[in-house]
N, C-alpha and C positions, 0 to 999 in steps of 0.2 A: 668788651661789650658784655652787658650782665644780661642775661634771659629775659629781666624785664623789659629791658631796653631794646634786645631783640622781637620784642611781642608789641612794645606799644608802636614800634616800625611795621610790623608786621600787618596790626590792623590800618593804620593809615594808607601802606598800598592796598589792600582789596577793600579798603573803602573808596578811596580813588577811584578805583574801577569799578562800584559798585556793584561790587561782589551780596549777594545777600549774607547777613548775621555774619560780619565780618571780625566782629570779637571772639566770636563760638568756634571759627575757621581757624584763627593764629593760634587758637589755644590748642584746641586739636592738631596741628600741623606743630607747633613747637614742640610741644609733650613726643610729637611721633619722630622729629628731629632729635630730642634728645635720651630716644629712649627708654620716656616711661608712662606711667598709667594718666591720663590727662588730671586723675583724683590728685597726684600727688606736682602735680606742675605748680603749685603755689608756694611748697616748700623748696621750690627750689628757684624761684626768682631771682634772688642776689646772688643766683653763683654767676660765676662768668662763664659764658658761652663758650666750649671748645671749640678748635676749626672745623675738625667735622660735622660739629652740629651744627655750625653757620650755613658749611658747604650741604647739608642736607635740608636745612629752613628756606635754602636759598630755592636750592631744585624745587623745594612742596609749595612755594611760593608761584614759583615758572609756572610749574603745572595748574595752582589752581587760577592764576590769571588765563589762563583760555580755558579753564569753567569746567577743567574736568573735575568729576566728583571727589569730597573729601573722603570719602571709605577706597574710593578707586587709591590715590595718593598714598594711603594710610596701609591698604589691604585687609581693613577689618573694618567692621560695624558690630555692631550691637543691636543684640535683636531679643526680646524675652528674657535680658539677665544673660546674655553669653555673648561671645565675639566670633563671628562669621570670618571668616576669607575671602573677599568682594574682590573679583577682578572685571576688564573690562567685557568677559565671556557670561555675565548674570548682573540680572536686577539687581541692586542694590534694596536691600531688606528695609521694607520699609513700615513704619509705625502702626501703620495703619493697618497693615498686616495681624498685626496683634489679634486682631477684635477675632480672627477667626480660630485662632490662635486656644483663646479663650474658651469661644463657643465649644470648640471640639473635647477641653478636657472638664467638659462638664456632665459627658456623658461618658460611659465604657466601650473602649475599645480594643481588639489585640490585631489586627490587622491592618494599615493601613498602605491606601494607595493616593500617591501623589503624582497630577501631571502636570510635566512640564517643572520639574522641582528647581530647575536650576541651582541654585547655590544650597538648594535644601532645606533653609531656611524652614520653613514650614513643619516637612517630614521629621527631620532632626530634630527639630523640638521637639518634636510631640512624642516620638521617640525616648528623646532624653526623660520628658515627666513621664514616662508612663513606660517602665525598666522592662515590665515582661512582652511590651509590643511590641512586632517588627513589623517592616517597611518595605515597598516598594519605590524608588522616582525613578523615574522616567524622563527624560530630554530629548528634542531631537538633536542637539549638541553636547558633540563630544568631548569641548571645550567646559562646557558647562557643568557634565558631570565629573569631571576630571577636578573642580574646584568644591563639587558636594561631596564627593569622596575626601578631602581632604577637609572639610567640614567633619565628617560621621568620626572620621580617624582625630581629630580635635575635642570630639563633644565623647568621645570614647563608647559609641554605638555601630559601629564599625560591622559586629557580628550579627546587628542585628539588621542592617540595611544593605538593601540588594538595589545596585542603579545598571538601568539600560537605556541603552539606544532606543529610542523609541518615538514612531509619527502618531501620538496619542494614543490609542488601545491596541499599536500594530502586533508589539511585541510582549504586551503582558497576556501574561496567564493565572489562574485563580481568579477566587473573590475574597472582598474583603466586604470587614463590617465599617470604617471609613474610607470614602473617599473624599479628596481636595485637591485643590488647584487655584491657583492666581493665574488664568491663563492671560494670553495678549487681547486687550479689551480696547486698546485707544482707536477710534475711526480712523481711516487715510485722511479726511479731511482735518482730523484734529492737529497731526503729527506737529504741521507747522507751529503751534499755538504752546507745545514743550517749551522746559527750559532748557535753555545750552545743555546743560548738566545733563539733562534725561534724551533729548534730541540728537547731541552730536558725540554722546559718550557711552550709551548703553545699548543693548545688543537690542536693533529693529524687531529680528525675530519675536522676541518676550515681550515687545510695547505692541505690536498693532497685527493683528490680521489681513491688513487691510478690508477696504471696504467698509461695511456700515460698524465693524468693531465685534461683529456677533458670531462672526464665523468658527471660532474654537469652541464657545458653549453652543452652539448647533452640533457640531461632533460631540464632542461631551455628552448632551445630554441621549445622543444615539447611541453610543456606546457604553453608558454605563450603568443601563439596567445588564448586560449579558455578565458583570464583572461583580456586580453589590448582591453579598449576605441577603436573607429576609431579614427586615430589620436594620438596615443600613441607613448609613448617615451620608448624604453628599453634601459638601460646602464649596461655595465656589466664591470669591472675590471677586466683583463686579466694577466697572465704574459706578458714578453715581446718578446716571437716567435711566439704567438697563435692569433694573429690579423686576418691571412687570413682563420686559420682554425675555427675560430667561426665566421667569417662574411660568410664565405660558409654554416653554419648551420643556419644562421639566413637568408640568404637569400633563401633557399632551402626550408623552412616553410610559406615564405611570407611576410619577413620582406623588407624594403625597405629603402632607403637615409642612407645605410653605412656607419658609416666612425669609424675614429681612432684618439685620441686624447694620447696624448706623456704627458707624467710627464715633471716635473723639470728637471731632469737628460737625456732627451733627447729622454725616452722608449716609446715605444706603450705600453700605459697603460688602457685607457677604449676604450672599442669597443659600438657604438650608433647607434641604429637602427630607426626605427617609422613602427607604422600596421597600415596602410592603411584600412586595412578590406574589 
């Protein structure tokens, strides 16, 4: 069997099971079967498939028929130009993540503080661009940091990031002149309405607070004037109906210059504030 032949089988079963973008899945799970950059899976079509690439196409196959995530399968994604360590202990880094990504290195910083980093995703990068900054994250899983550390040791910022245990501001100390977070935003009553992928494979703790979804930026925004610089920047990742009710909580504690920045797809996705002091 040649690679290709192993790929155009590959998309026919998770098309079958209507797997979503079920081309984009074989191609990534082949490339990761045969151990290499999914860039370079084209040049190697015509070779023939070894058994243990079979024997490993076969398992990423298994696995992503009950809909576990392709980065989970893979163990990396791609997040800002770099590749994460995605286990099933952290969110899977996602695109949309970028936008704040963005926002943040458009201003200067040399401290930041990240909650809830899980995979780090966030912290690390901004990290990575910006050489003289260091970092705090924070999780309350210890699962979780145990995979951003192996991030920081990846992205080669190791020295400059500090991660703890932490139930939001229990266990940090200082200020910084940013803060951010992607906290858990999905309602209890949405959970149901996930995909498999996000529903029965990614850590509850990081999707929902339960309840109306608002409960971590209600801590957040109590906690994070005692920790923000004068002159600090807070960003936070929101769903996309919760723009005016977390800028009412951040401006209700003394946050000030508001605003709302929209994803790709058009959402109110990060909500940015600044403390004045």
């Amino acid at each position: 069997m040649t690679a290709a032949e192993a790929l155009r089988a590959a998309i026919a079963r998770l098309r079958e099971a209507r797997i979503p973008d079920p081309a984009r899945d074989a191609r990534l799970l082949l490339a990761h079967a045969l151990g290499l950059g999914v860039d370079r899976l084209t040049l190697h079509l015509h070779d023939a498939m070894p058994e243990t690439a079979q024997t490993r196409l076969e398992s990423a196959l298994t696995a992503r028929l009950t809909r576990q995530p392709v980065s989970q399968i893979t163990g990396a994604r791609a997040f800002w130009g770099r590749s994460f360590s995605v286990t099933p202990a952290v969110l899977d880094p996602r695109p949309e993540t970028e936008t704040l990504i963005a926002e943040a290195l458009r201003h200067p910083f040399s401290r930041v503080l990240d909650l809830g980093t899980g995979s780090g995703a966030i912290l690390l990068t901004l990290l990575a661009e910006r050489p003289l900054a260091r970092g705090l994250g924070v999780d309350l899983s210890p699962d979780a940091l145990a995979v951003a550390a192996r991030n920081a040791d990846r992205l080669g910022v190791t020295d400059r990031t500090r991660l703890e245990v932490s139930d939001w501001f229990g266990a940090v100390q200082g200020q910084f002149d940013l803060i951010v977070s992607n906290p858990p935003y999905i309602a209890a009553g949405e959970m149901a309405l996930l995909s498999p992928e996000v529903r029965l494979h990614e850590p509850h703790l990081a999707l929902t607070p339960g309840g109306d979804g608002l409960g971590a930026y209600r801590r957040i925004a109590a906690g994070a004037p005692g920790f923000a610089m004068p002159g600090a920047r807070l960003m936070l990742e929101i769903g996309p109906t919760q723009a005016a009710s977390v800028g009412d909580m951040l401006t209700r504690v003394g946050f000030s210059d508001i605003a709302t920045l929209v994803d790709f797809d058009g959402r109110d996705r990060v909500v940015t504030a600044m403390w004045r002091g």
